[in-house]
C-alpha positions as CSV (number, residue, x, y, z in Angstrom):
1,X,1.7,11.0,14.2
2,X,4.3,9.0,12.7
3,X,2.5,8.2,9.5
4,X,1.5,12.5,9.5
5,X,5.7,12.9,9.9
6,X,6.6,9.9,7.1
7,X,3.9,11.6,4.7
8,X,5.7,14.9,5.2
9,X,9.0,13.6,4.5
10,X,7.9,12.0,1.6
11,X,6.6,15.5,0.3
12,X,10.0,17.3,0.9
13,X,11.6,14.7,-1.1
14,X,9.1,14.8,-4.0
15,X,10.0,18.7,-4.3
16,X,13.5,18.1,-3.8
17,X,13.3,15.8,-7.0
18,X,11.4,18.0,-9.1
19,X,13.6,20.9,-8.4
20,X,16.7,18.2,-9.3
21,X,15.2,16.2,-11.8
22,X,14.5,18.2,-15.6
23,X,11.5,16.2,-16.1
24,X,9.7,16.6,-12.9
25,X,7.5,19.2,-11.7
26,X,5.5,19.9,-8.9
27,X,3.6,22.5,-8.6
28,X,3.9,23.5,-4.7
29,X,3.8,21.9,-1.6
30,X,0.9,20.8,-1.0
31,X,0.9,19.0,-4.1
32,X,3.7,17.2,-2.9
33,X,1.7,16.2,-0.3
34,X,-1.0,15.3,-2.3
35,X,1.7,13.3,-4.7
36,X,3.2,11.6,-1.1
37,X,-0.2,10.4,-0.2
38,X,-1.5,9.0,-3.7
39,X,2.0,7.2,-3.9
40,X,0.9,5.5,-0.5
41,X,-1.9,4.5,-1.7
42,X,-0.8,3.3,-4.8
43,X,2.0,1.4,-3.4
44,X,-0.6,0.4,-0.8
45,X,-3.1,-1.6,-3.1
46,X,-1.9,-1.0,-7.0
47,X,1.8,-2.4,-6.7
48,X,1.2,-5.7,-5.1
49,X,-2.2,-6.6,-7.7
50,X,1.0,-5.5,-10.5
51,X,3.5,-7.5,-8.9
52,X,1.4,-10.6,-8.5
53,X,0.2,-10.3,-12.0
54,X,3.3,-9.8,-14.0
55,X,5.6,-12.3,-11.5
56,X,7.1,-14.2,-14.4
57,X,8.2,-11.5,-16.4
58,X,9.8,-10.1,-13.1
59,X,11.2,-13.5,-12.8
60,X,12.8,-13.5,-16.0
61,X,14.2,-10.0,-16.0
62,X,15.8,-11.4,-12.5
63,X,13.6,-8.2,-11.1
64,X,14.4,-5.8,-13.1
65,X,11.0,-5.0,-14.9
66,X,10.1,-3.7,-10.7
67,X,11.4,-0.8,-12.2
68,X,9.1,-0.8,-15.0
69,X,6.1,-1.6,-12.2
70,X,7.4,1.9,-10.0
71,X,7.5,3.9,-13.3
72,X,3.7,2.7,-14.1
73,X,3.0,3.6,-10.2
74,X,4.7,7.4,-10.7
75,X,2.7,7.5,-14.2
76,X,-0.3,6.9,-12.4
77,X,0.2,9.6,-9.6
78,X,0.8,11.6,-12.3
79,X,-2.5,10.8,-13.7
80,X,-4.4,11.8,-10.4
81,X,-2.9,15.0,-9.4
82,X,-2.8,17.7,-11.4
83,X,0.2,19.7,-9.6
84,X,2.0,16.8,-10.6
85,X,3.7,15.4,-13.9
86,X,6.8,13.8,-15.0
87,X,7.7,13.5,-18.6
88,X,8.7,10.0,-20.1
89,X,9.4,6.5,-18.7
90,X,13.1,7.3,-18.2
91,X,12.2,10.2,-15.7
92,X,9.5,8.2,-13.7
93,X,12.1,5.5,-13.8
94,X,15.1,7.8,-12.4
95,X,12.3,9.5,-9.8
96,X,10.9,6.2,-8.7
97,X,14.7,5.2,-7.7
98,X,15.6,8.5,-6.3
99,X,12.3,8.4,-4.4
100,X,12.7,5.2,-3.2
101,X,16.6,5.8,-1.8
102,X,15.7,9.1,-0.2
103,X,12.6,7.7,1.8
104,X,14.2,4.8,3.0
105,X,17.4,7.1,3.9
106,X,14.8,9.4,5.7
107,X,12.4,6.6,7.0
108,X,15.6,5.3,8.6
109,X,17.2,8.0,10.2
110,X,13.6,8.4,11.5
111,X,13.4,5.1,12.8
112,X,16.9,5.0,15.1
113,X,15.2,7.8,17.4
């Protein structure tokens, strides 16, 4: 049930996004769905195979090429659903942050109950 609720919170914040963000569309709800559970996924198995692979150019940017590794994760949910699609890096970049501060505001407020 919790995983059902953080999925769905996830969603709302994907279509909050793409009616903020210029670059970002989303085609309805349940494609933000959709989106919220391919970014699990992806974050699940994809990001920690690129993570481990590109360690010491993360190292050298002092972390900063993680954003480059959530931009490639967003470019890739973009790939698999078609509801779904951001336009350039600097728009996956500025969702993947905006995604990232919203969950964890949201996974948060869901975790002091």
């Amino acid at each position: 049930m919790r995983l059902l609720l953080k999925l769905l919170l996830s969603a709302l914040v994907v279509v909050g996004l793409a009616k903020f963000l210029p670059g970002v569309a989303v085609d309805g709800y349940f494609s933000a769905f959709i989106v919220a559970i391919v970014l699990a996924i992806l974050n699940l198995i994809v990001k920690p195979i690129l993570v481990i692979l590109t360690l010491p150019v993360t190292i050298i940017t002092l972390g900063l090429f993680l954003l480059i590794i959530n931009a490639i994760i967003i470019f890739l949910a973009d790939g698999f659903v078609s509801g779904f699609s951001v336009d350039g890096w600097f728009m996956a970049i500025i969702f993947s942050l905006l995604f990232s501060l919203f969950q964890s505001i949201l996974y948060s407020l869901l975790d002091k109950d």
